[in-house]
N, C-alpha and C positions, 0 to 999 in steps of 0.2 A: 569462518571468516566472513566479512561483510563482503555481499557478491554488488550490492545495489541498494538503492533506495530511491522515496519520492518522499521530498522535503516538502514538509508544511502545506502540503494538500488542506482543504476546507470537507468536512461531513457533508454531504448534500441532500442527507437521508440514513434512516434506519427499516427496516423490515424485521419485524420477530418473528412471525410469521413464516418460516423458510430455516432450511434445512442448516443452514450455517455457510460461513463467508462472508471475505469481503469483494463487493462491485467494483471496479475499476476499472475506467475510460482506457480502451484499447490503445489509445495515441501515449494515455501516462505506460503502460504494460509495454508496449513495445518501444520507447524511452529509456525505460529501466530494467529494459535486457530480461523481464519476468514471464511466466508461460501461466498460462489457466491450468490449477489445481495446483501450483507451488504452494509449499507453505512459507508462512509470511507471517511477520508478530507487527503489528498493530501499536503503535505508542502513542497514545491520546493525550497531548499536551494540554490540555483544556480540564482535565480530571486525574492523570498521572493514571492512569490506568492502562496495561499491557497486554495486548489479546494476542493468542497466537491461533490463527485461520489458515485457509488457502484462498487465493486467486480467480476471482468468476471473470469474463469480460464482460461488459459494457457497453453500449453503442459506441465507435468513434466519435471525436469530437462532443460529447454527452457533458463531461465535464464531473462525470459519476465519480463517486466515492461514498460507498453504503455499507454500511455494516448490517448484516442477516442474519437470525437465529439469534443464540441467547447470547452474542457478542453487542445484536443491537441493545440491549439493555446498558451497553459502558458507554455511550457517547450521544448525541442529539447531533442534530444538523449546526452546521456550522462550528463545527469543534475542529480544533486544529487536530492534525496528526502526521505521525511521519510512517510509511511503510518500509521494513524492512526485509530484506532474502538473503539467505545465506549460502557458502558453501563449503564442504570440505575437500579437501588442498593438503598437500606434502607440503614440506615447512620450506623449501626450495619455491614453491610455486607461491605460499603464501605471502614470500616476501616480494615479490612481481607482482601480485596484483596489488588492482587500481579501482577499486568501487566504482562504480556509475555513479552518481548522483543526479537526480531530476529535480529541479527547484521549477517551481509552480507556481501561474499568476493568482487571483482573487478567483480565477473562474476554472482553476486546476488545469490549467493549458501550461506543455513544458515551457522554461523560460531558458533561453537562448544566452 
């Protein structure tokens, strides 16, 4: 089931260079209820392309959102994207939850 997400975040950067992952600003991770080394699938609205990664943090406040390793090859800076995390749930619990959802300004700051 969908545990969370962060809607429409902006690319702020690629590394290939680096072992795989994606970057994400500690204020978006701690937002969207996610931990460093989740896995997470990557939807790059800009290209339709679906990465599935884990979770690195970020500086706070950074505004980061990087795709590392050979994930940086599906996206360029400034591509939209949505990050997803999942989890598994008995069908009792599945139907109580509630996703998080984190929607994001121009500068990947939660929006209220």
């Amino acid at each position: 089931m969908l545990r969370s997400k962060i809607h429409c975040a902006t690319l702020t950067g690629t590394e290939l260079d680096y072992e795989g992952s994606v970057a994400i600003d500690r204020d978006l991770i701690e937002a969207a209820d996610m931990l460093p080394g989740e896995q997470v699938h990557v939807l790059n609205l800009s290209n339709a392309q679906r990465i599935a990664t884990y979770v690195i943090e970020a500086p706070a406040g950074s505004g980061t959102v990087m795709l590392n390793g050979p994930a940086a090859r599906l996206g360029i800076a400034g591509d939209k994207v949505i990050i997803l995390a999942y989890c598994a749930v008995d069908e009792e619990e599945a139907r109580r939850l509630r996703p998080i959802v984190v929607h994001v300004d121009e500068r990947n700051r939660p929006v209220k």
